[in-house]
C-alpha positions in Angstrom: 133.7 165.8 234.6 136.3 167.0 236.9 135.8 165.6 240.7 137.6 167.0 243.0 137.8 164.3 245.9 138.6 164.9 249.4 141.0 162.7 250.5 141.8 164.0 253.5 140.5 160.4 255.6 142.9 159.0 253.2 145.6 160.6 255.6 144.8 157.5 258.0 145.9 154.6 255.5 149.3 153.6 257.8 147.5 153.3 260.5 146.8 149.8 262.1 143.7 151.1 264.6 140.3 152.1 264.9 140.8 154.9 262.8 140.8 152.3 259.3 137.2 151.8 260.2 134.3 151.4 257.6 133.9 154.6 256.9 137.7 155.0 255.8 137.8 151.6 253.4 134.8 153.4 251.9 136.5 156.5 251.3 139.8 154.5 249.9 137.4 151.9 247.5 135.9 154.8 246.1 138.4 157.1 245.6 140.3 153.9 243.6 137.2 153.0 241.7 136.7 157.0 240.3 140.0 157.0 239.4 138.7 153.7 237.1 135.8 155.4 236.0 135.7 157.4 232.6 133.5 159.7 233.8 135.8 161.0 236.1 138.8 163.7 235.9 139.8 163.2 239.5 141.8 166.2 241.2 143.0 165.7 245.0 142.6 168.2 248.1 143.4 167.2 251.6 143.1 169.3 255.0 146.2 170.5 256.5 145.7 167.7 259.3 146.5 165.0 257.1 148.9 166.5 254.1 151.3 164.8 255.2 150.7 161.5 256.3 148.8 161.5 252.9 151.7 162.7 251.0 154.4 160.5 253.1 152.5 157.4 252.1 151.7 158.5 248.1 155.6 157.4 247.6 154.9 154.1 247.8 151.2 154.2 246.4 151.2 154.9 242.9 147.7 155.6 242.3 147.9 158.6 244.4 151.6 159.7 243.8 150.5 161.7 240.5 147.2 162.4 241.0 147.1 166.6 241.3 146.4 168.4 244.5 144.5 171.3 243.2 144.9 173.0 246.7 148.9 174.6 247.4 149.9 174.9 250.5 152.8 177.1 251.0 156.1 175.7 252.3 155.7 177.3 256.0 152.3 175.7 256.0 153.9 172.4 254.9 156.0 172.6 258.1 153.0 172.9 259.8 151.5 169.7 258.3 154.5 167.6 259.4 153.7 169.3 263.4 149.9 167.9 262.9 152.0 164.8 261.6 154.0 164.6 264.8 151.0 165.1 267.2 149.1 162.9 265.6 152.3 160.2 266.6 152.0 161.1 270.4 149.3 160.2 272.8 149.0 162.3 275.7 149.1 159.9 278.8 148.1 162.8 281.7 147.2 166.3 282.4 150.0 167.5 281.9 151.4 166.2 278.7 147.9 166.9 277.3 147.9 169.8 278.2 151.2 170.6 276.4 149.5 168.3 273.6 146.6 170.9 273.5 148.6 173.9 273.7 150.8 172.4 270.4 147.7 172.3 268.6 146.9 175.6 269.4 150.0 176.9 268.0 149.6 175.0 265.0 146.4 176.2 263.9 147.5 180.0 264.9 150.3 179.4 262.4 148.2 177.8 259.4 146.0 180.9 259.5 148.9 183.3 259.8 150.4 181.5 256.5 147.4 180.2 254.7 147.1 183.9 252.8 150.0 182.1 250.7 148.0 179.3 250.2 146.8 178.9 246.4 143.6 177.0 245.0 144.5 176.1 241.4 141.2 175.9 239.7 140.3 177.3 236.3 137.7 180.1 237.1 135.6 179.3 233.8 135.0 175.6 234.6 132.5 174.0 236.6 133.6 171.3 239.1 132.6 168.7 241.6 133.9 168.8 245.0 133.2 164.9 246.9 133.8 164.4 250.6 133.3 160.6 251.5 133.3 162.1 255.1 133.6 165.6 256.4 131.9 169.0 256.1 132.9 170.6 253.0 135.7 172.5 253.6 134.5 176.9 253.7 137.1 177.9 250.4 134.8 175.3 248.2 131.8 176.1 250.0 132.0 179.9 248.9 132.4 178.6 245.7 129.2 178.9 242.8 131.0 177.4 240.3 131.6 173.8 242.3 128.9 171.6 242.9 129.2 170.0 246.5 128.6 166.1 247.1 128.9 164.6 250.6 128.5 160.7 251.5 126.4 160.3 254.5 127.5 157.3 256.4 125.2 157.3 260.0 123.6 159.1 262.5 125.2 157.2 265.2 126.0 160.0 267.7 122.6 161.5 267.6 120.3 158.6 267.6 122.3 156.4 269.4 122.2 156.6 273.6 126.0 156.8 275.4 127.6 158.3 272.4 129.0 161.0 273.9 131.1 162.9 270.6 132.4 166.3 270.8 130.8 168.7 269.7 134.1 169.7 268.0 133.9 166.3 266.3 134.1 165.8 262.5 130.6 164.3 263.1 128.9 167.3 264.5 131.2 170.4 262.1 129.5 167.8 259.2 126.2 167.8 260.9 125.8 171.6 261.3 126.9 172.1 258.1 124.2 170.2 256.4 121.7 172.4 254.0 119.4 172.5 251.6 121.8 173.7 248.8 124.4 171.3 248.8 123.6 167.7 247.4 124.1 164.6 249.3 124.2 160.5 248.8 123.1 158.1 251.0 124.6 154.7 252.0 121.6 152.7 252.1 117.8 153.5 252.4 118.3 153.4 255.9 120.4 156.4 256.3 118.7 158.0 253.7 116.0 158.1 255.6 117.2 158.6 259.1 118.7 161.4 257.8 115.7 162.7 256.2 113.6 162.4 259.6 116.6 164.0 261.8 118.0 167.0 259.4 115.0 168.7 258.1 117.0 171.2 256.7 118.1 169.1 254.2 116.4 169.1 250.7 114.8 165.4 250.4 115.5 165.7 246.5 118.7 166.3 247.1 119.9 163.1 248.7 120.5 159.8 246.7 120.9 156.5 247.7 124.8 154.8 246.4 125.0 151.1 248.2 128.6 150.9 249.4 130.1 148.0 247.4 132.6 145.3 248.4 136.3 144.9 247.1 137.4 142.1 245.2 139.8 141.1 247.5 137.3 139.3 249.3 136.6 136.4 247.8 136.4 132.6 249.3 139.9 131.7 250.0 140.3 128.5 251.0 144.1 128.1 250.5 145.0 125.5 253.6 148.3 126.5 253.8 147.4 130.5 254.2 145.5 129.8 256.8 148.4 127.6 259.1 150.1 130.1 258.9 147.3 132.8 259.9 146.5 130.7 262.7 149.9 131.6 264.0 150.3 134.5 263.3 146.7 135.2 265.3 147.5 132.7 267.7 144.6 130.8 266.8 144.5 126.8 267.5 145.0 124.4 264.7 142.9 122.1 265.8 139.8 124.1 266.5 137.1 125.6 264.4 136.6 129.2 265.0 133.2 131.4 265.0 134.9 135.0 263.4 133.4 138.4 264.1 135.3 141.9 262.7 134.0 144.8 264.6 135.7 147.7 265.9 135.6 146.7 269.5 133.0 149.4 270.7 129.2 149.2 272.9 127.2 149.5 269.6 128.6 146.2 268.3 127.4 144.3 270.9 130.6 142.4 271.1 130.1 141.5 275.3 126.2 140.1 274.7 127.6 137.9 271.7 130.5 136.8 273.9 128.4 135.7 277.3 126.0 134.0 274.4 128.8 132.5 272.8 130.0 131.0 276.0 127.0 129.7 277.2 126.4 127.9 273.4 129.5 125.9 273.9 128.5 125.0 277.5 125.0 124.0 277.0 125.9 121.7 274.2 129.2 120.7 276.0 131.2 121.6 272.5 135.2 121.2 273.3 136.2 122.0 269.4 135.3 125.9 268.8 136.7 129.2 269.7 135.6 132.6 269.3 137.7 134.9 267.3 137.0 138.8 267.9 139.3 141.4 265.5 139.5 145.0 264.9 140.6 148.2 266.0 139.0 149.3 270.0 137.8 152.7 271.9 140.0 152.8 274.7 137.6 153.6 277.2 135.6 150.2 276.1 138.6 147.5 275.8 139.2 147.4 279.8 135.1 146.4 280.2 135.3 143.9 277.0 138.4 142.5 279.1 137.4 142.3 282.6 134.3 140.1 280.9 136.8 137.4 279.5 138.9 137.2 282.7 135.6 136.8 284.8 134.8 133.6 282.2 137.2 132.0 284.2 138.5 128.5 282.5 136.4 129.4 279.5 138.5 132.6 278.8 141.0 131.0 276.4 137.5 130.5 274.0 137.7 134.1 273.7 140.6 135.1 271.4 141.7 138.8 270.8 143.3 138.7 266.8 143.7 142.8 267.8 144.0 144.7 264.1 144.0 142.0 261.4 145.8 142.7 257.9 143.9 143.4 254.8 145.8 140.4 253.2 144.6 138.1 256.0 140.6 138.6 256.4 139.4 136.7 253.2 141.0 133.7 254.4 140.1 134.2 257.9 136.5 134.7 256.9 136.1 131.5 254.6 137.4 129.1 257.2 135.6 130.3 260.0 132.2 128.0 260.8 130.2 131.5 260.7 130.7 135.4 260.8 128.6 137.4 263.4 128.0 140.9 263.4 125.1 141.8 265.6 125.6 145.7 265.8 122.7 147.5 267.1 123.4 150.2 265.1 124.5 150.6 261.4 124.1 152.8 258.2 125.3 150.1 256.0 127.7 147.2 257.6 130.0 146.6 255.8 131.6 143.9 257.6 128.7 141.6 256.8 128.7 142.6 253.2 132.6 141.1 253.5 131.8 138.4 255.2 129.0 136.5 252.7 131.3 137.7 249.9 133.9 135.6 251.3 131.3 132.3 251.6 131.1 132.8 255.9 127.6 131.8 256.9 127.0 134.9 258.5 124.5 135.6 261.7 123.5 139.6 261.3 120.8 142.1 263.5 117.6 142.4 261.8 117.7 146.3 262.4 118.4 149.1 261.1 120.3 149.1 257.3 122.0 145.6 257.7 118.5 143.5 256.5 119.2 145.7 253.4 122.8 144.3 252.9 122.1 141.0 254.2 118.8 139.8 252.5 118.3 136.2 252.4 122.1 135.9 252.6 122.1 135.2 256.1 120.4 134.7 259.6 119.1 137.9 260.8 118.0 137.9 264.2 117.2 140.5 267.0 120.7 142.3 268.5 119.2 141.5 271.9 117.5 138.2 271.3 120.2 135.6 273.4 118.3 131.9 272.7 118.1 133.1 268.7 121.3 133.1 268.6 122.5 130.6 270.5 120.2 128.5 268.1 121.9 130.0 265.2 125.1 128.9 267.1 123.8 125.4 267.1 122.1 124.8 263.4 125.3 125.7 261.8 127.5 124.1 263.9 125.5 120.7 263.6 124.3 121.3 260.1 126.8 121.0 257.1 124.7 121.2 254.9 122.5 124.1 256.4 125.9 125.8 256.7 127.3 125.3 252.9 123.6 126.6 252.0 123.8 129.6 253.8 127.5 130.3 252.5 126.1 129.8 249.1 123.3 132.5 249.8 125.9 135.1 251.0 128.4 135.0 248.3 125.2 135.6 245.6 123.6 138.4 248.0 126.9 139.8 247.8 127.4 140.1 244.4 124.6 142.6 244.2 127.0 145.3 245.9 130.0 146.4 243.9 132.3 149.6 244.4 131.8 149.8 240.3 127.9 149.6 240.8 127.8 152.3 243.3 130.8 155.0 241.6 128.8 154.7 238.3 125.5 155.5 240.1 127.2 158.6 241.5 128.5 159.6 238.8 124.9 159.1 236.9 123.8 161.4 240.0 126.6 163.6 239.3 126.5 164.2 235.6 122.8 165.2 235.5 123.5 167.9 238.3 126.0 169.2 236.4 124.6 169.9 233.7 121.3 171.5 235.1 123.6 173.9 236.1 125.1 174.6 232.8 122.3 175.3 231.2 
């Protein structure tokens, strides 16, 4: 079966910001695992906005660097991948330079439509394909197309369900959301979203949409290498002779990172506990960070509990995880979580929100507790901290919840989804 996969997310693998979110490491763990699956004949096509971040990292990835692109850009529109490239480097500071920002944008996408009549889509017209976006709309040359079959991953309805999300309509979230149909076919990363989905987008076919639980990569795994983490400590500037509560977020209002923090610091105060800090990583919205950090300056001598790790390496979170005295991740809003998923798989007694899809990944593999309920989790707080062997049980439970979700588990269901699709239509 030949799978064409978008990769154009992919484009925003250098990156060290908010940009490598969930939503991304989903895209990259599935792209590797099709390329692992038998089923699959995997061909490549990535937007113009990306080609060449995606291409200027493939040197040094060999799992992309021969995998076909079955879309040809011509050279002038190469050129103009390398000016999305370069804009994508600079971040306008005021009006003015975003307005010249804005107006080299423009120029840009005047030129890829001027030269995209060169462009060539190198597809045999007597095959049928499948075209997979782990993200965006599906782009309008495959949509035009009868002869490919059109998957997209659904990952959350966050801008539309959730209050103060203010995305433009411009967005890759709303071009998906307006494109959604009744002819195209769709999978689901949990129940949840299925559902959510279902109630929101009526104009999608409800036999259409299948439910593929995100997996977890084997890199996460309890690490309890000593040595690792001294040196991670460092590196994060984390104390060596405290224990740490971990939570990996992006550093946004939906994750509820300010209610666990004021909760967190009145834990150690009420129980007069001198030993623990609170370790916060992952990428931030700009127009949140200044609130987050206003909140630990007005903590006054308590603000060095709070520690900022900023963007943690890939090669650094197992360890960080399986030392840590628990995970939280208390979102108030999720399609899957994957975070939490990451955390039990790495033996963290985790404390999750008991809403939306996270009961789903969690199960009995953690504490699940209301995203707005401060003495629960406080109490949580507490029991594992004074516990051992409450704790070691609850690590115990993650890491076998965990083991239910696999990147393998959830490709081969797709490609179960996939196959039979296919051949309905070859009949």
């Amino acid at each position: 079966m030949k799978v064409i996969f978008d990769a154009t997310v992919l484009g925003n693998i250098a990156k060290k910001n908010i940009s490598r979110s969930g939503i991304f490491f989903s895209a990259y763990n599935l792209f590797l695992e099709m390329l692992q699956n038998e089923n699959f004949e995997v061909l490549l096509y990535c937007d113009i906005k990306s080609l060449y971040a995606l291409k200027k990292y493939s040197q040094s990835d060999d799992k992309l660097r021969d995998i076909q692109n079955i879309f040809l850009y011509s050279k002038p529109n190469q050129w103009v991948s390398y000016g999305f490239y370069l804009r994508s480097l600079f971040f306008p500071k005021n009006i003015v330079q975003m307005f010249f920002a804005k107006s080299f944008t423009l120029m840009l996408l005047i030129l890829k439509k001027i030269f995209s009549v060169f462009d060539t889509l190198a597809l045999d017209k007597d095959e049928y394909y499948v075209f997979f976006s782990p993200m965006e709309k599906i782009p309008q040359i495959f949509k035009d197309n009868d002869r490919i079959i059109k998957f997209t991953l659904l990952h959350d309805l966050i801008p539309i369900v959730c209050e103060g999300y203010f995305v433009s309509k411009k967005s890759w979230f709303y071009q998906l959301f307006n494109s959604l149909n009744s002819e195209d076919y769709y999978f689901a990363n949990s129940v949840y979203t299925k559902e959510d989905f279902i109630k929101h987008c009526p104009q999608i076919d409800p036999h259409k949409i299948s439910v593929a639980h995100l997996g977890v990569n084997e890199n996460f795994y309890p690490d309890k290498n000593e040595r690792k983490n001294h040196l991670i400590r460092e590196k994060y500037h984390i104390p060596k002779d405290k224990k740490y509560i971990f939570s990996l977020c992006s550093i946004e209002p939906r994750k509820n990172v300010i209610f666990i923090v004021e909760n967190f610091i009145e834990f150690i105060k009420q129980n007069e506990i001198q030993d623990v800090v609170f370790v916060l990583a992952g990428g931030h919205w700009e127009e949140f960070i200044q609130k987050l950090e206003d909140k630990i300056h007005n903590l006054g001598v308590y603000k060095n509990k709070i520690i900022r790790a900023g963007y943690v390496d890939d090669g650094d979170l197992s360890n960080l995880y399986s030392h840590s005295l628990c995970s939280v991740y208390l979102s108030v809003y999720e399609g899957f979580g994957l975070p939490a998923l990451e955390a039990m798989s790495c033996g963290a007694p985790l404390i999750a929100s008991n809403v939306t899809s996270i009961p789903e990944v969690v199960g009995d593999g953690g504490i699940l507790i209301s995203p707005s309920d401060s003495l629960a989790l406080k109490e949580a707080f507490k029991k594992i901290y004074l516990d051992s062997s409450f704790a070691q049980e609850l690590s115990l439970k993650g890491i076998n919840q965990a083991k239910k979700f696999s990147w393998k588990k959830c490709v081969q269901e797709m490609a179960e989804r996939m196959k039979a699709v296919l051949e309905s239509k070859c009949l």
